[in-house]
N, C-alpha and C positions, 0 to 999 in steps of 0.2 A: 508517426509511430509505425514502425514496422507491422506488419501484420501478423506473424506470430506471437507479439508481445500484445498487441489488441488483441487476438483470440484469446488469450489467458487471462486478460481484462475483462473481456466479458464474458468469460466460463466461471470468474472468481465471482463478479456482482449477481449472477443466476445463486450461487454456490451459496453468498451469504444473505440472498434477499431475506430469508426466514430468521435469520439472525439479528437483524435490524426490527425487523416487528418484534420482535420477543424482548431486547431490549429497550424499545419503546414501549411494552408493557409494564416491564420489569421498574421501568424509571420513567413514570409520566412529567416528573417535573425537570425532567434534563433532556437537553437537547442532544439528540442520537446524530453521530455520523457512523457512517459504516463505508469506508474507502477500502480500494486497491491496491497496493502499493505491488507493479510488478518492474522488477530486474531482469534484463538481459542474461544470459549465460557467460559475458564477456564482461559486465559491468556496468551495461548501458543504463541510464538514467533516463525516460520518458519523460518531460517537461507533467504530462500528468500528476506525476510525483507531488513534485512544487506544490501543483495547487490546491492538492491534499491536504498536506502537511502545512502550508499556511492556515486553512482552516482553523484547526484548533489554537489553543491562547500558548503557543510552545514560542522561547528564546531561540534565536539566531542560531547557538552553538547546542543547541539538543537538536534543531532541524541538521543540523551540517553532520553530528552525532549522529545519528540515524543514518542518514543520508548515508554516509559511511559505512555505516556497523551493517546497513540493509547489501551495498554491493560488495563487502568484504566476506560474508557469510555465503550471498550467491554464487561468487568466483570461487570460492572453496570448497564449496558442494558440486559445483562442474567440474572443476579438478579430479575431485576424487572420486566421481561417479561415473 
C-alpha cells in the first residue's frame, strides 16, 4: 500500500477508535466492526479494502456495489476539488 494511503489508514483508525467503544456500549449483544475503507485520488483500490468488506455477512454484488460507488464518489471529488 502506498504510504500516503497508509497514513490516512491510520489517521482514520486514531479518528474512530472512540466510535467503536461507544458502539460496543451502545450494542453489547452485537458484534462491532469499525473499518477503514480508504481510496486513492485516482481510484486505487488497497487489497485492505477486500478484507474489510468480506468481514461482514454482505453478497458478492453489494461488495463489487460498494467497491464501485466508494471509488466513483472519490475520483469525482478529486476532479472537482
Amino acid at each position: 500500500m502506498a504510504k500516503a494511503l497508509k497514513t490516512a489508514k491510520d489517521n482514520n483508525k486514531k479518528k474512530y477508535k472512540n466510535l467503536k467503544k461507544e458502539a460496543i456500549a451502545a450494542h453489547k449483544r452485537s458484534t462491532v466492526i469499525v473499518g477503514t475503507i480508504v481510496v486513492g485520488c485516482l481510484g486505487s483500490w488497497p487489497h485492505d479494502n477486500d478484507n474489510l468488506l468480506s468481514q461482514p455477512n454482505l453478497s458478492n454484488v453489494t461488495k463489487k456495489n460498494l467497491t464501485k460507488m466508494c471509488i466513483i464518489s472519490n475520483v469525482k471529488y478529486s476532479a472537482t476539488t
